[in-house]
N, C-alpha and C positions, 0 to 999 in steps of 0.2 A: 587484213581481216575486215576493214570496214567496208571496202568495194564487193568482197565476196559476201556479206551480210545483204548488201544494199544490191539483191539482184532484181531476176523480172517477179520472183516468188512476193518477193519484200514489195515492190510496187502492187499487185495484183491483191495479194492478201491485205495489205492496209484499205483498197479502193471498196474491196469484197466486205472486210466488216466493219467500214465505217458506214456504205447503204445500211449495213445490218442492223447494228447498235447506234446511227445516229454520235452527236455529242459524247455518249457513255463510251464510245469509244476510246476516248483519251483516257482513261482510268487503268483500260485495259492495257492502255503504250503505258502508262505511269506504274503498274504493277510489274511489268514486264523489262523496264529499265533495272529494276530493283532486283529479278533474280537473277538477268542477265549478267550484273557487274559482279552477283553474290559468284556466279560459275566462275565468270573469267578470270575476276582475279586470283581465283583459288587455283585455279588450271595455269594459268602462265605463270606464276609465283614457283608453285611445283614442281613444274620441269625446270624453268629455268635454273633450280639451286641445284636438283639432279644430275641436271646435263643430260640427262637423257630424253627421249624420243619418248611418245605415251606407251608407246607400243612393250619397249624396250622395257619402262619402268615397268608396267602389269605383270611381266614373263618372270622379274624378279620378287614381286608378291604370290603367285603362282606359276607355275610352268604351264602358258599355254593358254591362261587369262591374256595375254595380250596380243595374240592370234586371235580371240573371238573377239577383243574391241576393236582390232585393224577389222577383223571381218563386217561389226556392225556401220567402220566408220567407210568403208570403201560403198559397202551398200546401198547409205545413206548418200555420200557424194555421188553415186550412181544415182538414183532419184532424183538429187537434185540438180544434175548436169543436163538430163531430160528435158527438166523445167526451164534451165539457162538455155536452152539452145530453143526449147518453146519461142523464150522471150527474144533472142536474136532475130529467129524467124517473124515473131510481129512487127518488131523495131524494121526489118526491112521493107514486110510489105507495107508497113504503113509510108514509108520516106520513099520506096521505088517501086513498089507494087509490084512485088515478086513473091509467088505465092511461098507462104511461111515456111514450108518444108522445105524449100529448095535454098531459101534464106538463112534454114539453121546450117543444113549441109555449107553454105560457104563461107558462115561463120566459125563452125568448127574447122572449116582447113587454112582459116585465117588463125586463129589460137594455137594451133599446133606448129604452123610457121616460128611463131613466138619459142615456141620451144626446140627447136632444131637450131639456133641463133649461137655462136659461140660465146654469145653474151646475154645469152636466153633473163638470167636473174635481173643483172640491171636494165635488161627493155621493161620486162613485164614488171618490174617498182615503178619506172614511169609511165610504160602506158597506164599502170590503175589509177595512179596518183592525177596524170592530165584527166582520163575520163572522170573520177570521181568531181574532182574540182566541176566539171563542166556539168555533170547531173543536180549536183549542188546548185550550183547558179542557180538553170535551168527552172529547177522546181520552186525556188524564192520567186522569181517572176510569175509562174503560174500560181503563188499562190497570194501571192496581192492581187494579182486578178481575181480571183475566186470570191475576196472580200467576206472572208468566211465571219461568222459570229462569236469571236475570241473569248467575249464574257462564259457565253453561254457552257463554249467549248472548254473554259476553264474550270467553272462553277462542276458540271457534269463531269471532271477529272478528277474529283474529290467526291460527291455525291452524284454518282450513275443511277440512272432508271433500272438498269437490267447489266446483270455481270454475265458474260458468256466465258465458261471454261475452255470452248475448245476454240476461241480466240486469243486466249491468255498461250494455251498448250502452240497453239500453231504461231504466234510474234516471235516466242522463247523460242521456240527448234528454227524459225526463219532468222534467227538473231546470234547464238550460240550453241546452237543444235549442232550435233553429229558433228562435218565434219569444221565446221566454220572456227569453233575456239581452240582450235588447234591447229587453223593455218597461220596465225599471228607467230604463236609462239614458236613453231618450229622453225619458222620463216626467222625469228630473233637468234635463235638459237645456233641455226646455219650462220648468222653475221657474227657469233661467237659471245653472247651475251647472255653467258652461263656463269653461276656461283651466285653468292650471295651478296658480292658487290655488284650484282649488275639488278639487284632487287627493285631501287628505286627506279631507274628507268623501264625496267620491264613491268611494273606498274603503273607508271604514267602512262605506258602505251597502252597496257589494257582499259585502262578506264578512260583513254581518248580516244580508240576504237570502239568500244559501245557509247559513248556519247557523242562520237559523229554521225554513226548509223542512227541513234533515235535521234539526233537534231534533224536527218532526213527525218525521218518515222512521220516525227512530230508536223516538219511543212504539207507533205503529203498527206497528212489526215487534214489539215487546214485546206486544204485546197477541196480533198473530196466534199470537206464539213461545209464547205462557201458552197457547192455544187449542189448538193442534197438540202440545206436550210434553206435554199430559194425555189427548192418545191420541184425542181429538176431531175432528173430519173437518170438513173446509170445505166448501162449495158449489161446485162449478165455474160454475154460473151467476150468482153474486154471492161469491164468498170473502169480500171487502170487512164485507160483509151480515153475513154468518154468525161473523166476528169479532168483530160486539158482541152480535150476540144468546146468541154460546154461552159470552161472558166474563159478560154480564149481564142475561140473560134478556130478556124483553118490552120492561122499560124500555130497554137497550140497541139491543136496534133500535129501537128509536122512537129513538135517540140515533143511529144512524147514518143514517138519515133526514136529520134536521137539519146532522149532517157534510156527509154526501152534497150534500146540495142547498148547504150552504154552499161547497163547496168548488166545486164544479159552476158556481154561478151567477157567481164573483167570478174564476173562469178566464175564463167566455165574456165579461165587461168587457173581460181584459187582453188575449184574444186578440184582440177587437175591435179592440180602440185601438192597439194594438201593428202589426196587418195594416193597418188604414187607415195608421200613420204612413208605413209601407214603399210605399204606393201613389202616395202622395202626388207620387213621380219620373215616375210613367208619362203624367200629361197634369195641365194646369193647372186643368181644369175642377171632380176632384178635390177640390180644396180648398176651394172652393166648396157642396160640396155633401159635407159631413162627415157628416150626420146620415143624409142616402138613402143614401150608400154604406154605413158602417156600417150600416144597417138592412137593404138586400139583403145584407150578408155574413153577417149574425147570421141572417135568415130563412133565405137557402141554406143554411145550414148545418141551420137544424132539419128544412126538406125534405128534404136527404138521408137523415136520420137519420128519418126519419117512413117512409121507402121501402126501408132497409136493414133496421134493427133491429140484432140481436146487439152490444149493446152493449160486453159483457165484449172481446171481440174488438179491436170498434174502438179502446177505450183501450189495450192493449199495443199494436194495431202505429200508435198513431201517437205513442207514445212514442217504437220504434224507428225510424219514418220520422224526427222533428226530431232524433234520435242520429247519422244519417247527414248531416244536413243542417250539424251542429255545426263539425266539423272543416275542411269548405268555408268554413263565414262569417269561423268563426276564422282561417282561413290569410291569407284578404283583408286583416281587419282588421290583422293582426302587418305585412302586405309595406305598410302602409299609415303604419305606425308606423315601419318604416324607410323611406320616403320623407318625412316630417316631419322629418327630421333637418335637411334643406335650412330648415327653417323654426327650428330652434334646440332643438328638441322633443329630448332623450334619456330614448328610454324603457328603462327601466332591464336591462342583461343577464338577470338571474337571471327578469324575466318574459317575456323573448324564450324563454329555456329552459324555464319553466314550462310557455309556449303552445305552445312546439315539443313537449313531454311530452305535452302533449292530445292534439294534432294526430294525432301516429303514434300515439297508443295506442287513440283514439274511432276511426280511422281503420281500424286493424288489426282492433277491436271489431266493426265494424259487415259487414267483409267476411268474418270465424271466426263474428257469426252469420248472416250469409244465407248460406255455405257449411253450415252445424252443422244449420238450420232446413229 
């Protein structure tokens, strides 16, 4: 969950409104930690005592609600695999100068490799887990270079000049949007860590998957914040880019390269696996044929992206698309959690009120910024 959080969208979008907002940025990661954990833990807790799939659980609240969440969350994963394969395509020309398209295209037939493997599961837990660890690194060194201004960037995380909604709306849909809090869990749930004894682990994993993604969040805006406080200008057509190379020269882009494409490539896995799981309700045939489907999703997705372009672009709004998407899956799952009560299940008040917190705020978020936009 946390590799697929942490793609080129999550790079791009932290680079894009920390020029934006300056310092006040951090307010906007510190708001958005908060609805983030309010989602997930309410989503992984859910399915987990279920045992079922989201899809699966919605169909049993109505017939045919969970055909239109698979529909909203494959969409959404569609968008955002665009975007992942955007970011592979820069990761590559930036490291071997191979024009971006041609970069996503052998990134996506590098991914789908991963999924034809008779041991497709345990490759793709490690590669996330190697690449993760190394963009982590990575970005700690770029961002003591950056030498950004911690006071400042603290003080401004409590008391912001300027709140932007549709940067709160686009962190939350880049963070647990769509299809992203639901690749964790079904991913647990495949390793069989269903019922209500496997509660407390299934919550330690949610709340150390959104707190590894925003402990990135958090470097990544300190590096842009050291970039921009010393009077230095980003790129509008890669900001992302232009934060390591202006905190550490030559070497540093060549490091955001390997960001880039690390983050890029171990997103288009989980949007993969995450959008196939959701398909799985729409016909039987389906499951059968794991590896073609995945492989027409991961290719349409680079064909899109081979025929559009404008990368920068595609990664914010399809942030903001699975932002919008958030608040809809989350409302099913909570009406889902109170009909389990018939089965013995109390899930706890204070995360009815959490999820209720999400709901109207992601909800309110998403309609102040397609009115603000």
């Amino acid at each position: 969950m946390a590799t697929s959080a942490i793609g080129p969208g999550f790079l791009t979008q932290t680079a894009f409104f920390t020029k934006e907002l300056g310092a006040s940025f951090g307010f906007v990661i510190l708001i958005s930690i908060l609805l983030d954990l309010g989602a997930q833990l309410n989503i992984w807790a859910i399915l987990s005592v279920s045992g079922k799939k989201a899809q699966d659980l919605s169909n049993d609240i109505l017939p045919g609600l969970g055909f239109l969440l698979a529909l909203l969350i494959v969409l959404g994963g569609l968008a955002f695999n665009i975007g992942n394969l955007a970011g592979c395509g820069l990761g590559l020309e930036v490291l071997f100068g191979i024009p971006d398209k041609w970069g996503a295209l052998i990134s996506a037939i590098l991914s789908i490799t991963l999924f034809w493997s008779d041991r497709s599961s345990s490759w793709i837990d490690l590669f996330t887990k190697v690449l993760g660890i190394l963009m982590i690194g990575l970005t700690i060194y770029v961002c003591f270079e950056a030498r950004p201004p911690i006071g400042e960037a603290i003080y401004r995380s409590i008391i912001p000049e300027k709140i932007d909604a549709k940067a709160i709306i686009t962190l939350v849909g880049g963070t647990v949007g769509g299809y992203i809090s639901f690749a964790g869990a079904h991913r647990l749930m495949e390793d069989g860590l269903i019922g209500a004894s496997s509660l407390p682990k299934v919550k330690q994993s949610a709340a150390t998957g959104i707190l590894l993604a925003s402990g990135m969040r958090i470097l990544l805006f300190l590096a842009a914040w050291g970039v921009v406080a010393s009077g230095l200008e980003l790129q509008e057509n890669n900001p992302a880019a232009s934060v390591f190379k202006l905190a550490s020269g030559p070497l540093g882009y060549t490091l955001f390269g390997v960001v880039m494409w690390s983050a890029a490539i171990t997103s288009v896995v989980g949007s993969a696996y995450t959008s196939y799981s959701f398909m799985l309700g729409f016909h039987s045939s389906i499951a059968e044929n794991k590896k073609w489907i995945i492989t027409v999703f991961v290719m349409l997705s680079a064909m899109i992206y081979f025929f559009i372009g404008k990368p920068v672009k595609i990664l914010v709004m399809a942030g903001m698309l699975n932002g919008f998407i958030l608040p809809i899956a989350l409302l099913i799952i909570l009406i889902a959690a109170w009909r389990m009560r018939k089965q013995g299940y109390q899930h706890p008040v204070w995360f009815y009120i959490m999820g209720g917190l999400v709901i109207i705020a992601t909800g309110w978020l998403s309609i102040h910024a397609v009115i603000g936009s």
